[in-house]
Short mmCIF file of the C-alpha atoms (twelve columns), coordinates in Angstrom:
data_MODEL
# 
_entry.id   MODEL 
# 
loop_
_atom_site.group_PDB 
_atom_site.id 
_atom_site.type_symbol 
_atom_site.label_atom_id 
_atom_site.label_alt_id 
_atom_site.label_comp_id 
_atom_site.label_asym_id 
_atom_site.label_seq_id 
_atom_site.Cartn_x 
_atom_site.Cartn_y 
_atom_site.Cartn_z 
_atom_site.pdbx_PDB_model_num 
ATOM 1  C CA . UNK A 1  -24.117 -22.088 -32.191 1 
ATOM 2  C CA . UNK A 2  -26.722 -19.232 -31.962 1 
ATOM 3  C CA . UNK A 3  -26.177 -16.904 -29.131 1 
ATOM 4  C CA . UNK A 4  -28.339 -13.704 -28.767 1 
ATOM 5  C CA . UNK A 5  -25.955 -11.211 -26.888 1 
ATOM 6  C CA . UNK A 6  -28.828 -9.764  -25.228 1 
ATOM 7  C CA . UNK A 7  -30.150 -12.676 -23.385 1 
ATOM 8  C CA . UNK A 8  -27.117 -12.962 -22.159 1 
ATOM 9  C CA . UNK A 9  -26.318 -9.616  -20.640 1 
ATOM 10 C CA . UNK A 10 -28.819 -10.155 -17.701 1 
ATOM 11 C CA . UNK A 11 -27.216 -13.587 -16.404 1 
ATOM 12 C CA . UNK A 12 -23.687 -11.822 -16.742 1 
ATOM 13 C CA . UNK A 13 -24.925 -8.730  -14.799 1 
ATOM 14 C CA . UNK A 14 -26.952 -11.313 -12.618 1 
ATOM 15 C CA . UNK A 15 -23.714 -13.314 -11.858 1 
ATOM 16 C CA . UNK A 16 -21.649 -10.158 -11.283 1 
ATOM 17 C CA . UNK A 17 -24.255 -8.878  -8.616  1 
ATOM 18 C CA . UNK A 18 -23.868 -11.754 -7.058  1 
ATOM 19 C CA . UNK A 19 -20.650 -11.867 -6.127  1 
ATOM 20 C CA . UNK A 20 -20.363 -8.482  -5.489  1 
ATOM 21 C CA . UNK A 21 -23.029 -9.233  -2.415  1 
ATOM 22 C CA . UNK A 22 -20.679 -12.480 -1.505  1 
ATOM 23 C CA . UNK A 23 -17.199 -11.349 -2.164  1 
ATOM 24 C CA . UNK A 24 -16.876 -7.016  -2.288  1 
ATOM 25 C CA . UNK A 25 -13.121 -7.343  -2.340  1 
ATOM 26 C CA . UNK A 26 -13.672 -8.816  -6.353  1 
ATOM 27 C CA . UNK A 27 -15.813 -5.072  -6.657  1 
ATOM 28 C CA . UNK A 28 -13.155 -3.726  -8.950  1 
ATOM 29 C CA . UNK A 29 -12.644 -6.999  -11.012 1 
ATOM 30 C CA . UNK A 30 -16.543 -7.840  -11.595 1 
ATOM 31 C CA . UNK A 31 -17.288 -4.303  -12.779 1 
ATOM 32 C CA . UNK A 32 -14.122 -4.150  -15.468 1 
ATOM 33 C CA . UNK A 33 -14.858 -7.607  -16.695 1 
ATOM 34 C CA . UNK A 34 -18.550 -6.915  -16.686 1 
ATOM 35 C CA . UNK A 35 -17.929 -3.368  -18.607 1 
ATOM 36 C CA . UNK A 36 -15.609 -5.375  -21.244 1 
ATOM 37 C CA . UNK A 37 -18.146 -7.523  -21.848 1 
ATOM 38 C CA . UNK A 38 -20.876 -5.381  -22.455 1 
ATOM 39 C CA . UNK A 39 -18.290 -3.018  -24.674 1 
ATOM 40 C CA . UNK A 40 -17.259 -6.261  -26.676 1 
ATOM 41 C CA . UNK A 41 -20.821 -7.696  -26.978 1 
ATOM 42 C CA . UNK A 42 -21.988 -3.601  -28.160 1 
ATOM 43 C CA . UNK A 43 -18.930 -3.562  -30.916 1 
ATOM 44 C CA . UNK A 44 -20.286 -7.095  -32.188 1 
ATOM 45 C CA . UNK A 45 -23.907 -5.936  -32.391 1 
ATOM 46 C CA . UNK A 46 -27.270 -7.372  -32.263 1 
ATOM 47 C CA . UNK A 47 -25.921 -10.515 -34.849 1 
ATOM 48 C CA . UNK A 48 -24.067 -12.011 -32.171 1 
ATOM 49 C CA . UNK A 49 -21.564 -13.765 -33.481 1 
ATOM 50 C CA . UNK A 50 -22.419 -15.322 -36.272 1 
ATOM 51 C CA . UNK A 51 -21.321 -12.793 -38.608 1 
ATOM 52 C CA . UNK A 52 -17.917 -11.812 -36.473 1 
ATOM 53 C CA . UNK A 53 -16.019 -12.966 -39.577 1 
ATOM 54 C CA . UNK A 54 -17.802 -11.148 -41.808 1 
ATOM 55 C CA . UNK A 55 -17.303 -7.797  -39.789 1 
ATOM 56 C CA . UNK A 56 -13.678 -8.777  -40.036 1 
ATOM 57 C CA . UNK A 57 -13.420 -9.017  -44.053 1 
ATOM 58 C CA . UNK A 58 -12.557 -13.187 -43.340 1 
# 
């Protein structure tokens, strides 16, 4: 499966405004899951992962 990390940090940051604007008690939640995500998706780099195993010597 080929997923490009980038075009899918706008729908993430999209869904997280979102329900911010519905539900503001889920503030704290949306921003650490959104900020692990982007961290995660930054460590893997611009191959996505395709080459995860290959970063990982497997």
């Amino acid at each position: 499966m080929d997923i490009n990390i980038i075009a899918i940090q706008p729908i993430v940051a999209l869904i997280a405004g979102i329900l911010i604007l519905v539900m503001p008690r889920l503030l704290a939640y949306i921003v650490a899951i959104y900020l692990i995500f982007i961290g995660i998706s930054g460590l893997i780099g611009p191959g996505g992962f395709d080459n995860i195993g290959q970063r990982l010597g497997i």
